[in-house]
Jmol script that loads the backbone (N, CA, C; Angstrom):
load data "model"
ATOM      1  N   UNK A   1      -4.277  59.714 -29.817  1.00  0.00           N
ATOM      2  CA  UNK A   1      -3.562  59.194 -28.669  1.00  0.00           C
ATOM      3  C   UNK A   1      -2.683  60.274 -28.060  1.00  0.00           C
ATOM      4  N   UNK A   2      -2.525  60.078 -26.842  1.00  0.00           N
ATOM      5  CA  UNK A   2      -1.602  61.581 -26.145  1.00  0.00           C
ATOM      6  C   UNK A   2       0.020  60.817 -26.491  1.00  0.00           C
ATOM      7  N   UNK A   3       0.974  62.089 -26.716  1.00  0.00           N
ATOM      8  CA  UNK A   3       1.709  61.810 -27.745  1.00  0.00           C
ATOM      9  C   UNK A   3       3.137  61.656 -26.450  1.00  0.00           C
ATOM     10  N   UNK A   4       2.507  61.485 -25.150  1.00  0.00           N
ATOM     11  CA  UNK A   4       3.215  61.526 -24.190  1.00  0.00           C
ATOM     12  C   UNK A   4       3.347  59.916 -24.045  1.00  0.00           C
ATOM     13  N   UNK A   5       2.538  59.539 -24.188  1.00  0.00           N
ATOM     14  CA  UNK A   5       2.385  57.451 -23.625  1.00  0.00           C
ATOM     15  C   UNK A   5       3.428  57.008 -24.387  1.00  0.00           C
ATOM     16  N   UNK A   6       3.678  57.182 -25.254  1.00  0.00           N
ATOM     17  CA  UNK A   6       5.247  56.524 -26.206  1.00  0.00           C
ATOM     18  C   UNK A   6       6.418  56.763 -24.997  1.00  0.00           C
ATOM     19  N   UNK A   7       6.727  57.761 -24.733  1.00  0.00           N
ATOM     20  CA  UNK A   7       7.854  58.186 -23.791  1.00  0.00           C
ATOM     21  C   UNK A   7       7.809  57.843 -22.462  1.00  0.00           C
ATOM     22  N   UNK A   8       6.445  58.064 -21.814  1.00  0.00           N
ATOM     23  CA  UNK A   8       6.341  57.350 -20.463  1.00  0.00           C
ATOM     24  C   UNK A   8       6.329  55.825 -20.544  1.00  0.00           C
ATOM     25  N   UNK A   9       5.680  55.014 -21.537  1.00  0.00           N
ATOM     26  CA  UNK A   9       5.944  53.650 -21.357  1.00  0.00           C
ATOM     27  C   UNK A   9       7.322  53.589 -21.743  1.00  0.00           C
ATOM     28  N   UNK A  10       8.622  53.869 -22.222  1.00  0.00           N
ATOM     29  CA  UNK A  10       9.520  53.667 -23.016  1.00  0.00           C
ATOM     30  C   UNK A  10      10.779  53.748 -21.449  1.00  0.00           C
ATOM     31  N   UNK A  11      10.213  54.659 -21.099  1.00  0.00           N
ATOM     32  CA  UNK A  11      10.913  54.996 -19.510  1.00  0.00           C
ATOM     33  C   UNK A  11      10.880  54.076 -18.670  1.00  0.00           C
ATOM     34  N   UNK A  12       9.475  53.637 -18.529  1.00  0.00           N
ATOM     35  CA  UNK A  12       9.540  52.856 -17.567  1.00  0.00           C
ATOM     36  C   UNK A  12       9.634  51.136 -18.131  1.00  0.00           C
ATOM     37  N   UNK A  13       9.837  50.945 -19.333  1.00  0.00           N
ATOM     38  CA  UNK A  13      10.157  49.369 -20.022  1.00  0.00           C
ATOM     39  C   UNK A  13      11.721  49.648 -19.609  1.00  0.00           C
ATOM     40  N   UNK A  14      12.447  50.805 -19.775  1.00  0.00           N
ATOM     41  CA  UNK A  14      13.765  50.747 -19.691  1.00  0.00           C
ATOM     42  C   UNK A  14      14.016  50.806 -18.287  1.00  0.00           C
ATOM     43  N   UNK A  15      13.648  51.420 -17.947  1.00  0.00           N
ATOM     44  CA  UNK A  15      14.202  51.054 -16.265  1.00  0.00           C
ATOM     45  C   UNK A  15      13.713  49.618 -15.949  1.00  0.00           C
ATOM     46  N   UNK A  16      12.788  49.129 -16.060  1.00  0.00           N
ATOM     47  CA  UNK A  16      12.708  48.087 -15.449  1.00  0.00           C
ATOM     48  C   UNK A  16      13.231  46.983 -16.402  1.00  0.00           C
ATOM     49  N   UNK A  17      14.086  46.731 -17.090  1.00  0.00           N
ATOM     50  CA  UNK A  17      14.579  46.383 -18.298  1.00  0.00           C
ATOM     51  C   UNK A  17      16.165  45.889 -17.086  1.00  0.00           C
ATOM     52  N   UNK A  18      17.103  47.372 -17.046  1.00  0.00           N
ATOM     53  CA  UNK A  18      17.759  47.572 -16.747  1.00  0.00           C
ATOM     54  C   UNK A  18      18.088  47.213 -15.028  1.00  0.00           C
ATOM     55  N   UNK A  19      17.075  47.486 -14.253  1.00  0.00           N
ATOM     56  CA  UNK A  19      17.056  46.625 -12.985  1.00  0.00           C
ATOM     57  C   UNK A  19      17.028  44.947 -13.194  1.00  0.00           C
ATOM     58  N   UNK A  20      15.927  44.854 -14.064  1.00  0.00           N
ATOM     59  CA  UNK A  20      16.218  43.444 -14.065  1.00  0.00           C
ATOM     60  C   UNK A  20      17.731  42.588 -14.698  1.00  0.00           C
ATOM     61  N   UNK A  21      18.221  43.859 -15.272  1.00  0.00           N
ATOM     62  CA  UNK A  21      19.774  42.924 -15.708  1.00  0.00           C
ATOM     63  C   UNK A  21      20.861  42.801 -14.837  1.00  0.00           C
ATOM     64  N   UNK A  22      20.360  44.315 -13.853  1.00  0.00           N
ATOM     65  CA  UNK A  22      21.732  43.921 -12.603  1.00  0.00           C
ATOM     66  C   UNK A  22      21.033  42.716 -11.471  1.00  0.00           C
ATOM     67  N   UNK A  23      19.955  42.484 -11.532  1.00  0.00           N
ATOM     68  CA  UNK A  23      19.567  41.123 -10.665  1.00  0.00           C
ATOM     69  C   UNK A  23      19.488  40.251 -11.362  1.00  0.00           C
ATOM     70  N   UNK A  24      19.801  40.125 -12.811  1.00  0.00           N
ATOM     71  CA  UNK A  24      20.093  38.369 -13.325  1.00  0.00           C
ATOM     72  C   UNK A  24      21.765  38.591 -12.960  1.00  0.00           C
ATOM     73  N   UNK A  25      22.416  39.648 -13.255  1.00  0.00           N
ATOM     74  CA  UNK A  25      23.934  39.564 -13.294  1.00  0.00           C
ATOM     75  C   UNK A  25      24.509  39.026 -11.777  1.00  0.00           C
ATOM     76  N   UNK A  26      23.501  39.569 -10.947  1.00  0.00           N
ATOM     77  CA  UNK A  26      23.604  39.012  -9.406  1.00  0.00           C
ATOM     78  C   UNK A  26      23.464  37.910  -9.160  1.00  0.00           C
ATOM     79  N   UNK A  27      22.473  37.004  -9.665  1.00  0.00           N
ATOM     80  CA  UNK A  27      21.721  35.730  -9.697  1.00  0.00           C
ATOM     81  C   UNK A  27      22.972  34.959 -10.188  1.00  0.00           C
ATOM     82  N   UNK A  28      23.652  35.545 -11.624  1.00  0.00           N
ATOM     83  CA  UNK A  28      24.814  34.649 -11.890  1.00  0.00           C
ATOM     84  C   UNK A  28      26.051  34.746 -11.782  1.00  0.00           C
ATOM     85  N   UNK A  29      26.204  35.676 -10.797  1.00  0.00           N
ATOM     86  CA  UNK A  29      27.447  35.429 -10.422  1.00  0.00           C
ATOM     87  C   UNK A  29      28.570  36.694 -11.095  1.00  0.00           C
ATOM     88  N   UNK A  30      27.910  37.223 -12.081  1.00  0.00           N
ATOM     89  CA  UNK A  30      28.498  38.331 -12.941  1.00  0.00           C
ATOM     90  C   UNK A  30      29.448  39.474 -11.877  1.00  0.00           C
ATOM     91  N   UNK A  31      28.448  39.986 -10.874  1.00  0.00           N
ATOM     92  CA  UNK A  31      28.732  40.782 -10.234  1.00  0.00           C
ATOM     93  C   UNK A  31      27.457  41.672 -10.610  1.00  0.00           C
ATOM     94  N   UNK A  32      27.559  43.426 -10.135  1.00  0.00           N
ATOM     95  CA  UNK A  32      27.037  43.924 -10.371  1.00  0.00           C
ATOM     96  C   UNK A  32      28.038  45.698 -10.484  1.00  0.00           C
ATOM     97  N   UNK A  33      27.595  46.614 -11.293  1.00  0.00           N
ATOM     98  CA  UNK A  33      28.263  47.439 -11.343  1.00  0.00           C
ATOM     99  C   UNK A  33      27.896  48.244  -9.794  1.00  0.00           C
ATOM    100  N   UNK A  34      28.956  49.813  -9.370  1.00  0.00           N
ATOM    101  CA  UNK A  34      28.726  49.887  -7.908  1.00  0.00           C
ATOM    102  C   UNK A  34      27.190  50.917  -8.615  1.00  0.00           C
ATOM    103  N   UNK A  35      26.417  50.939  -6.997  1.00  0.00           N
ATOM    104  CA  UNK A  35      25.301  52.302  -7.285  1.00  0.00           C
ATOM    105  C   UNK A  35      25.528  53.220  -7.975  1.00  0.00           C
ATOM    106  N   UNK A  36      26.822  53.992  -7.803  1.00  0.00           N
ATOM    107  CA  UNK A  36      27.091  54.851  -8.007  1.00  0.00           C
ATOM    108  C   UNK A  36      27.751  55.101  -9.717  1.00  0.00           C
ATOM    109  N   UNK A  37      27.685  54.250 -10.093  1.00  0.00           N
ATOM    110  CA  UNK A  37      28.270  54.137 -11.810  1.00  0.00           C
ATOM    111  C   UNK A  37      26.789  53.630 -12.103  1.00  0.00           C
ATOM    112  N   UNK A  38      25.424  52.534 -11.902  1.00  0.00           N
ATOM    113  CA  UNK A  38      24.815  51.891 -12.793  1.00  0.00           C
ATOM    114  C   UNK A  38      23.695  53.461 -12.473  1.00  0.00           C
ATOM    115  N   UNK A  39      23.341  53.791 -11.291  1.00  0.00           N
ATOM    116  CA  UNK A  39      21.979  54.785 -11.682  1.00  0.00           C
ATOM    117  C   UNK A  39      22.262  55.816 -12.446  1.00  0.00           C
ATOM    118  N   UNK A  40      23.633  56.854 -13.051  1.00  0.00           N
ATOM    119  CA  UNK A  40      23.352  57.479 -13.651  1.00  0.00           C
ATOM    120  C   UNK A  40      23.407  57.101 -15.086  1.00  0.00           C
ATOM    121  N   UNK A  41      24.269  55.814 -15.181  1.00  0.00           N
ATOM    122  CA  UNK A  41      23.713  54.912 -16.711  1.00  0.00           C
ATOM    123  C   UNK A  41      22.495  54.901 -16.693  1.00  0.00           C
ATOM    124  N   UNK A  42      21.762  53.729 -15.887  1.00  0.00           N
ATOM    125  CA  UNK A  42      20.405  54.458 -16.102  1.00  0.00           C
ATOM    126  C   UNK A  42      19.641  54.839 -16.572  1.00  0.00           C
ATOM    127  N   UNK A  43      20.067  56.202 -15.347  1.00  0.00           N
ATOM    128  CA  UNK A  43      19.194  57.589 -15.692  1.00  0.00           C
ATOM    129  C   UNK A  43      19.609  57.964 -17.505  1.00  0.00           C
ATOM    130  N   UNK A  44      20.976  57.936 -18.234  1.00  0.00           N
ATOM    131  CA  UNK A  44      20.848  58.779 -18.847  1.00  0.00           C
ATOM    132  C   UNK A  44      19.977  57.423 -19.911  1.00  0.00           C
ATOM    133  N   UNK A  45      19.703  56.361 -19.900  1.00  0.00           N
ATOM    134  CA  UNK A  45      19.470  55.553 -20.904  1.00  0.00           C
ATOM    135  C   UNK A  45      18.075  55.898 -20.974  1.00  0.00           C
ATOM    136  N   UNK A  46      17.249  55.788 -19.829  1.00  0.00           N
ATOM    137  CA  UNK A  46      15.771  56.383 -19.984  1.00  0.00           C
ATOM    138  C   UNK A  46      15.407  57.641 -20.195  1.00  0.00           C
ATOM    139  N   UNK A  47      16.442  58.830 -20.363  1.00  0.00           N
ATOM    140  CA  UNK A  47      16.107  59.798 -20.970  1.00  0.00           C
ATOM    141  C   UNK A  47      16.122  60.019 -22.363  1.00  0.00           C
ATOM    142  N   UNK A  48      17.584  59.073 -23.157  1.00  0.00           N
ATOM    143  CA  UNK A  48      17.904  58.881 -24.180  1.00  0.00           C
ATOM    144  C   UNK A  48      16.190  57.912 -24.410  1.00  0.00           C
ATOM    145  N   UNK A  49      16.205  56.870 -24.279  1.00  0.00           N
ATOM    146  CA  UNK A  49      14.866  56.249 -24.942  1.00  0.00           C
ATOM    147  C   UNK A  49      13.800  57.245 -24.975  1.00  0.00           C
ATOM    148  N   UNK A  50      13.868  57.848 -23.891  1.00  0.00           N
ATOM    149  CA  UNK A  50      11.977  58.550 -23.608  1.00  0.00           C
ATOM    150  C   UNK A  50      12.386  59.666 -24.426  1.00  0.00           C
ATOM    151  N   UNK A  51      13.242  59.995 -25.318  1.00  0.00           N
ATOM    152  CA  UNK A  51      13.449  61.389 -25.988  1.00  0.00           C
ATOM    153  C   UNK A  51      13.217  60.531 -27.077  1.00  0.00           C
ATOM    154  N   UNK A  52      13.428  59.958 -27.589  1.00  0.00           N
ATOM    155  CA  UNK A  52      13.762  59.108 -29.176  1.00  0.00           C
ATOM    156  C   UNK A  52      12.056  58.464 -29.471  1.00  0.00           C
ATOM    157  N   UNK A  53      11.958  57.944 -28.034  1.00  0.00           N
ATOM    158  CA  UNK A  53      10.315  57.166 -28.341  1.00  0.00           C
ATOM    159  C   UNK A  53       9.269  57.829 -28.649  1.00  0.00           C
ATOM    160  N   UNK A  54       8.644  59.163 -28.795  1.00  0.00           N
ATOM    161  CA  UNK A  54       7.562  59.655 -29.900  1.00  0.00           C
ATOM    162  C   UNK A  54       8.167  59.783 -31.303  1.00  0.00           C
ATOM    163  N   UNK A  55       9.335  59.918 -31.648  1.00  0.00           N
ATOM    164  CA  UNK A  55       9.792  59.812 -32.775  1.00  0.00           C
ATOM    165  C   UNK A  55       9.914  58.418 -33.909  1.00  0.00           C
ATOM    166  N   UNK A  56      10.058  57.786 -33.068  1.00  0.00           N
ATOM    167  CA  UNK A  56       9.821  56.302 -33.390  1.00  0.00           C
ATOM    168  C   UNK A  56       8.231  55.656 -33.470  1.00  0.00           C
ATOM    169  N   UNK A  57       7.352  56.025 -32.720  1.00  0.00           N
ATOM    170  CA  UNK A  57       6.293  55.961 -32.714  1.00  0.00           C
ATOM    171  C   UNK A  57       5.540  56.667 -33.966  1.00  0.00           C
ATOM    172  N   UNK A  58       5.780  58.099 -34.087  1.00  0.00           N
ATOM    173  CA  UNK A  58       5.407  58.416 -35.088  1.00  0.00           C
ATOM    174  C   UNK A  58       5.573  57.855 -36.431  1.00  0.00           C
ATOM    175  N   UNK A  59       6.829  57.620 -36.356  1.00  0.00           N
ATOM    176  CA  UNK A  59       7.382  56.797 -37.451  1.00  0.00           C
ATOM    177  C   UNK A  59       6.506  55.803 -38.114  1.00  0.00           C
ATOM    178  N   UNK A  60       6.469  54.782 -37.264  1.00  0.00           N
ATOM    179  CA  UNK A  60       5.340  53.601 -37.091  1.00  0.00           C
ATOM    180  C   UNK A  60       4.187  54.132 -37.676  1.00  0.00           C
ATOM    181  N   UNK A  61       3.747  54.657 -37.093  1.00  0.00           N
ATOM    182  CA  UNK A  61       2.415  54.996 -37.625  1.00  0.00           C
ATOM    183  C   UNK A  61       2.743  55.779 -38.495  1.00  0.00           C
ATOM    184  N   UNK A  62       3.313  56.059 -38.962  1.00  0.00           N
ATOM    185  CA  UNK A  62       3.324  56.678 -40.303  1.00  0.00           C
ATOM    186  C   UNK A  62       3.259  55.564 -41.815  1.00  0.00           C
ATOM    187  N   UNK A  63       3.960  54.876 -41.259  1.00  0.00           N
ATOM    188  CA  UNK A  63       3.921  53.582 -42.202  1.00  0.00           C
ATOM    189  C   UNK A  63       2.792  52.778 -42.116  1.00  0.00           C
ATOM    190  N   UNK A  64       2.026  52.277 -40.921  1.00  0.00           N
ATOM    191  CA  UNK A  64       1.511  51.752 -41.131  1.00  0.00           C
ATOM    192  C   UNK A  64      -0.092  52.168 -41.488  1.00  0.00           C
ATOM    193  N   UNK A  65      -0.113  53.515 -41.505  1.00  0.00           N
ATOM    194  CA  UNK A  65      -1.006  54.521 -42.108  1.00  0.00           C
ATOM    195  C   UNK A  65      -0.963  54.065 -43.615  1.00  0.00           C
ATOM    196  N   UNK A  66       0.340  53.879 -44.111  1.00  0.00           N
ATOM    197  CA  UNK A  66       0.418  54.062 -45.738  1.00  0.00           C
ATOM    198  C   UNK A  66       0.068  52.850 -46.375  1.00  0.00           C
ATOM    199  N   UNK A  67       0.179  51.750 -45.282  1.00  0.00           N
ATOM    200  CA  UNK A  67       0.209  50.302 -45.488  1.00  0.00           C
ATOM    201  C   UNK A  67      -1.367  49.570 -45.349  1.00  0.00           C
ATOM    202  N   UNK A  68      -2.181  50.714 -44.700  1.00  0.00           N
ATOM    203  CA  UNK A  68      -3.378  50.557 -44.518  1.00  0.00           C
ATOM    204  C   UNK A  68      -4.144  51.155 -45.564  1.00  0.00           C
ATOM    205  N   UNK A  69      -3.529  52.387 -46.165  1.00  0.00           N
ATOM    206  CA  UNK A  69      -4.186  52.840 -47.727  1.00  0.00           C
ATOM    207  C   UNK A  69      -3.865  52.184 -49.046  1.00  0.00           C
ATOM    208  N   UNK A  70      -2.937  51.599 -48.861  1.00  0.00           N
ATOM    209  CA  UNK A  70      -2.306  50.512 -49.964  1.00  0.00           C
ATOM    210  C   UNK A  70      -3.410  49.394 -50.275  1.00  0.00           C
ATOM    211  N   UNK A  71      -3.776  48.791 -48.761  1.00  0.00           N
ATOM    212  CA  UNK A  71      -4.402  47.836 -48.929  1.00  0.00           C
ATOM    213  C   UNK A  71      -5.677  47.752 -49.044  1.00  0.00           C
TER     214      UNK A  71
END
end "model"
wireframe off; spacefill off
backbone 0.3
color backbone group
């Protein structure tokens, strides 16, 4: 598997994760934080995930490699 798809799906589950919470927070009334404070949260949250997510992935399959020779 290309060892890139962990990080590109991980990016884009989080952004669209994260849009969808400032339009439920809108929907109820919460408010919403201004543009200018929520996109570089964000930004840095989908870099933080898309850096962490082949590592985690690997992980996974690492176990479930071992869990498949076990059995």
């Amino acid at each position: 598997e290309n060892p890139l798809l962990p990080a590109v799906a991980t990016s884009i589950g989080t952004l669209l994760g994260e849009i969808l919470l400032v339009l439920v927070a809108l929907v109820v009334g919460l408010g919403a934080q201004p543009w200018t404070v929520a996109v570089p949260r964000m930004a840095a949250q989908v870099v933080l995930n898309s850096a962490v997510a082949p590592l985690v992935f690997r992980g996974v399959r690492a176990v479930e490699t071992r869990l498949e020779r076990e059995h």
